[in-house]
N, C-alpha and C positions, 0 to 999 in steps of 0.2 A: 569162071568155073574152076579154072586150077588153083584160086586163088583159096575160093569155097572147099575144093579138096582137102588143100594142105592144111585147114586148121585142124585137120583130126591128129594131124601131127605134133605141130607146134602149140595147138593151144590158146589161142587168140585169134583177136578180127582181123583175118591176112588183108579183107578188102579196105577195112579203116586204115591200116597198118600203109597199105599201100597208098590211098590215095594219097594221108597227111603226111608221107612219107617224099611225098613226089614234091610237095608245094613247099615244105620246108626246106629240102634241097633246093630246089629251085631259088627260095629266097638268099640263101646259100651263097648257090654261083654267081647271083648279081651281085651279091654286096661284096664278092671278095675279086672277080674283075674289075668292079668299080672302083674298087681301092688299087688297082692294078694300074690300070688305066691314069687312073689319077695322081699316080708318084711317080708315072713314065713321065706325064705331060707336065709338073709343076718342075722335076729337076730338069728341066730344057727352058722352061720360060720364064723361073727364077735363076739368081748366082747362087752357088755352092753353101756359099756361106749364111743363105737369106732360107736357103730348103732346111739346111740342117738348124739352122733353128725355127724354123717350121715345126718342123720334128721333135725337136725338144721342147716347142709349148704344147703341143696336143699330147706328151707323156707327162708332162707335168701338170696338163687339165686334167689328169685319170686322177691324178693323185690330188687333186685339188677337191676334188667328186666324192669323195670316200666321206666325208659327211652328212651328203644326201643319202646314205644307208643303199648302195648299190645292190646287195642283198633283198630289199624290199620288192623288186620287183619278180624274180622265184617264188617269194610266199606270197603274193598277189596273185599268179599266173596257178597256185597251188590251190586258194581261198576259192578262185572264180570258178574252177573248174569243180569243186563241192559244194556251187550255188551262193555262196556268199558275195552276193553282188554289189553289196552297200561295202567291204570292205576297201574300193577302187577308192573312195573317199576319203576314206580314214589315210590313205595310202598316199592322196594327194597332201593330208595335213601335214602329216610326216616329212614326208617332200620336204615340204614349203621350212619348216623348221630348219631342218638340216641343210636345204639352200642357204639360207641367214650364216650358219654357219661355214659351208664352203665359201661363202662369198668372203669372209672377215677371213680365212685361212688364204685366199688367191690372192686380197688385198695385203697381206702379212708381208707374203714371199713378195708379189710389186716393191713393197715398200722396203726389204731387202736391200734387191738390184739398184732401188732406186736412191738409196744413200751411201750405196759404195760405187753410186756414179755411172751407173750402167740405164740411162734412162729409157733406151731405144725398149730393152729389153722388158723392163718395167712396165713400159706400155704395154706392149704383147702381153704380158701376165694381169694385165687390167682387166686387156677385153677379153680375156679367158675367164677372169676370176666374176665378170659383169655377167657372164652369158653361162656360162656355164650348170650355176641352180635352176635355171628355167629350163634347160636342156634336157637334162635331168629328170625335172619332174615329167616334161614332154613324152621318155621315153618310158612312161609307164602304159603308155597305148599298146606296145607289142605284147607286154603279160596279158594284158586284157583280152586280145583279138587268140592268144597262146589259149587261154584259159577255158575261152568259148569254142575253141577248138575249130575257129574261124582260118584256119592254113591260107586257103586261097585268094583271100579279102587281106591279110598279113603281108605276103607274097606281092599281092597288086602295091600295097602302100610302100614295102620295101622298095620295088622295082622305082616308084615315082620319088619317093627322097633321095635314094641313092641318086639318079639320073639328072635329078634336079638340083643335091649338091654338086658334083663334080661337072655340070655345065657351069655353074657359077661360078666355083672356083677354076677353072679353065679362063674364061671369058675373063675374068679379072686379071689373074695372073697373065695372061697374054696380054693383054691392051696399058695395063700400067706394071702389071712387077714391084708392086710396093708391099713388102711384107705383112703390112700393120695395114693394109686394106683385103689382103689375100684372107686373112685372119679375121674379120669383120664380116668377111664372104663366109666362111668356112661355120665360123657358129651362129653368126645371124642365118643364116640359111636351114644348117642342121635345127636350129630352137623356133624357129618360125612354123619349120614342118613337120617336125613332132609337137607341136602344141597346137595344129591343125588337126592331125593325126589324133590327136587326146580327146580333143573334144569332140571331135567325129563317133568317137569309141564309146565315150563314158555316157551318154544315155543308157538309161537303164532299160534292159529288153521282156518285150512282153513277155508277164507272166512269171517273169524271174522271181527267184527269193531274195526279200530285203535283210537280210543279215548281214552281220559283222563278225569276222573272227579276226579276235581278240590274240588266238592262239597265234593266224600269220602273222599280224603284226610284232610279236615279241620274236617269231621265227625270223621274220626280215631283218631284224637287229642282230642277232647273232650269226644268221649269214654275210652282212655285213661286215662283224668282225674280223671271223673267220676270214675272211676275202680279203683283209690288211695285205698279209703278207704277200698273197699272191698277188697283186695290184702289182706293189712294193717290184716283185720280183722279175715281172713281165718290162716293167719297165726301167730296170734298176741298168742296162747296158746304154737305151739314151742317154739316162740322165749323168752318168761317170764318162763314157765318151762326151759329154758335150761340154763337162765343166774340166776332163783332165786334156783331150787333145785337142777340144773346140768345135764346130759347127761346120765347118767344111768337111773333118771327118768323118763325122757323124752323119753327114749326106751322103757319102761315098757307100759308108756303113748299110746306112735304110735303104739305098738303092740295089747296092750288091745283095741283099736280103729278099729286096722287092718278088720278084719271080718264084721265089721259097715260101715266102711268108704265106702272098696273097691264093699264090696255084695250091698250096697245100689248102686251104678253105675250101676247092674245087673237090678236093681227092676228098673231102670230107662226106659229103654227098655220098659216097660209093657204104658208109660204114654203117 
């Protein structure tokens, strides 16, 4: 009832406002303790130098991604919520394209490392540059569930990926400690379950309209763009700590950050 008051105030639905407001947090604080959690437990049950390059392939997969049109999923989550429910498709096409091309971009950088000798590392950027367009496309389920303004159904699937990557990477990294399987944990896991996640989502729902816009798909490309730099810039302190003072730093670095990084995602909820 104070909720039903206050709109004469403010102007909108306080009670929609409130509930999507509560389930979106909530997905929120899982996903940013679970990353918390999970960079306590990986720098204790790896060495320094195996975390921090950890670290430096999972910023160098952001960057490997940026031809799957990261952008696409905003104009997705934009299109669905204006009934364009055929546009999830086109969206998957898109994807799949622009994986081809991440993939040839992950395989580039491997083949770098891997003629100036550095093959451990090589590896690592293999099974980043293998897993990562499926990953991708997998993560087009959350615009969808965003779009239909499904919060609470979002929230549940969050809560079970998050929970279910960082048991696996836990479990792994404790019982062997081998970098190049902790990382096989890490996105075989994330790409399994957002493309259970996908296909769970993209049934089309009764009654909906089969349309396509044309318009999000050229919006996703340009949001995409746009998002170059900032990619670029979020991650631009791994990847100069990891090539100018190495990998141990750079754990030192993400750990010291950890309790900043992750609790500020918690304080986000409040805003």
């Amino acid at each position: 009832q104070a909720l039903r008051w206050s709109e004469r105030y403010t102007g909108t639905d306080m009670v929609y406002l409130a509930r999507g407001g509560f389930w979106v947090g909530l997905g929120q604080g899982v996903s940013s303790l679970s990353a918390l959690v999970l960079a306590i437990a990986l720098s204790n049950f790896l060495p320094p130098e195996s975390f921090g390059t950890y670290k430096f392939v999972l910023a160098l997969s952001a960057v490997i991604a940026l031809p799957t049109l990261p952008g696409l999923n905003t104009a997705l989550m934009r299109a669905i919520a204006q009934g364009n429910d055929d546009t999830t498709r086109a969206a998957v096409r898109l994807k799949t394209v622009g994986g081809s091309a991440a993939f040839l971009l992950g395989g580039g950088i491997a083949a770098y490392y891997f003629l100036n000798g550095n093959l451990y590392l090589a590896r690592a950027l293999l099974i980043a540059a293998t897993f990562v367009p499926l990953m991708e496309l997998g993560g087009l389920w959350d615009a969808v569930l965003a779009g239909r303004k499904e919060f609470r159904r979002a929230t549940t699937y969050h809560a079970a990926l998050y929970g279910a990557v960082t048991l696996t990477l836990c479990l792994t990294a404790y019982i062997h400690g081998n970098l190049l399987l902790v990382l096989l944990a890490y996105f075989g896991s994330w790409t399994l379950g957002r493309l259970v996640a996908l296909a769970l989502v993209i049934r089309a729902r009764p009654g909906a309209e089969r349309a396509l816009s044309h318009e999000a798909l050229t919006l996703g490309g340009h949001l995409s763009i746009l998002g170059i730099l900032t990619t670029l810039a979020a991650r631009a302190d791994h990847l100069l700590l990891f090539h100018f003072l190495g990998p141990i730093a750079l754990a030192y670095y993400t750990l010291a950050l950890a309790p900043i990084t992750h609790l500020g995602g918690v304080v986000q909820i409040l805003k």
